[in-house]
C-alpha positions in Angstrom: 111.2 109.4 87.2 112.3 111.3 83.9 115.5 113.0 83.2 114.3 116.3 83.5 113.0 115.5 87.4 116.5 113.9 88.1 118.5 116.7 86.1 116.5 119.3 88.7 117.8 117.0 91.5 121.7 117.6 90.3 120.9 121.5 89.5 119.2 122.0 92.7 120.0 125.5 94.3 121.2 123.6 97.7 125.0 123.1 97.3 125.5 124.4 100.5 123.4 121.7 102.2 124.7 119.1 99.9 128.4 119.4 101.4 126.6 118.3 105.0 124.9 115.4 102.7 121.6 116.7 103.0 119.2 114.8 101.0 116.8 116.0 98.0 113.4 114.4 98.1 111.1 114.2 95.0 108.2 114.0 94.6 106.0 114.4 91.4 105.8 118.1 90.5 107.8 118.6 93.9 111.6 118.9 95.3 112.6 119.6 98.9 115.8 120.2 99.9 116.4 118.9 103.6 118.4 120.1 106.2 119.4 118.8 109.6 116.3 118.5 111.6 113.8 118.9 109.4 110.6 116.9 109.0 108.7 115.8 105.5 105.1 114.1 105.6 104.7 111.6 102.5 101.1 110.3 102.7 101.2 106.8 101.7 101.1 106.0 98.1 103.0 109.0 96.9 105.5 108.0 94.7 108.9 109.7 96.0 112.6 109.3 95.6 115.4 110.8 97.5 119.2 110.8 96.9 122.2 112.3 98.9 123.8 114.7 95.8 127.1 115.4 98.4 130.2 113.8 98.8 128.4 111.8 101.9 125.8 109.8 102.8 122.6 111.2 104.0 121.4 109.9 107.5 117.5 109.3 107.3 115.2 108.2 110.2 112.1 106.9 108.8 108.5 107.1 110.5 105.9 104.8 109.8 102.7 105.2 110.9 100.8 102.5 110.8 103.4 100.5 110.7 101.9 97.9 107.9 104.4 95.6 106.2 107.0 97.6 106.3 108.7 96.2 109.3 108.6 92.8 107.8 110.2 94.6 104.6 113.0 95.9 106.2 113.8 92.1 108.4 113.9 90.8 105.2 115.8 93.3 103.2 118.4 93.1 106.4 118.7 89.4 106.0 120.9 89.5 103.2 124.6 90.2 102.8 125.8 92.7 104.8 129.3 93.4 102.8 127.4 94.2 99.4 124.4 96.4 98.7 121.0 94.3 98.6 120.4 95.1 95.0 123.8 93.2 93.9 122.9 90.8 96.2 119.2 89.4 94.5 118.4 89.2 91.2 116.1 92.3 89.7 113.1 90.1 89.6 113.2 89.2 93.1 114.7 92.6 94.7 111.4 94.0 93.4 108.8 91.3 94.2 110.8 92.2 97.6 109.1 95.4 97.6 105.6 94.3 95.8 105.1 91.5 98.4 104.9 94.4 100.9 102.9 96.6 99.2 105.4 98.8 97.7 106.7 99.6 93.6 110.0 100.2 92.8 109.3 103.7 90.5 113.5 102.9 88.4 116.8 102.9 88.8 118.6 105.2 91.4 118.5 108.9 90.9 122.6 108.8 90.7 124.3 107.5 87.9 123.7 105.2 84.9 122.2 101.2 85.9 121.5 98.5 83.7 120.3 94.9 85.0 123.1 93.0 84.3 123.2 89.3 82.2 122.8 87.6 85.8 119.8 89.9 86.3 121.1 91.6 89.2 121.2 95.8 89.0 124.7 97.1 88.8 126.0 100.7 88.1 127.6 101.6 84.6 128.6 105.2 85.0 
């Protein structure tokens, strides 16, 4: 995603929301602001993003429908270490042939802060 899509995340008019850790979703040439309850459609294949811009996380339930490969996605991604985040678990390489083995591509680094992929090739945050 480009600076300017991510800058529009951090400038987004929902403050308000953001204090309850509501989470922004992008799409391209689209940003929703969510609130408790509400319901977004992504049709498969859209690339998206979404980030919690409060001081909490954002809780997410996530509906597939068919379910695909995703399941299998997930009981792998869950295998791992449960103490450290996935990413700084794997190496780069491998987290995303994680997601291209089931049908997914990893669209950059996470909308919230500066990354880099580290001399051990694992993602780690700079900033």
């Amino acid at each position: 995603m480009s600076q300017r899509v991510i800058d529009r995340v951090q400038q987004s008019a929902c403050a308000a929301e953001r204090r309850r850790a509501a989470p922004d979703y992008l799409a391209p040439r689209r940003q929703l602001c969510c609130r408790a309850g509400r319901a977004i459609f992504i049709p498969r294949n859209v690339v998206h993003a979404w980030v919690s811009a409060g001081d909490n996380p954002a809780k997410i339930i996530d509906v597939y429908q068919p379910v695909g490969k995703i399941e299998d996605f997930f009981r792998q991604a869950g295998s791992y270490s449960r103490e450290q985040p996935i990413h700084e678990v794997m190496p780069f390489d491998q987290f995303r042939r994680l997601f291209e083995d089931h049908g997914m591509k990893l669209a950059g680094a996470p909308l919230e802060g500066e990354w880099k992929v580290s001399d051990e090739g694992r993602m780690v945050r700079v900033s």
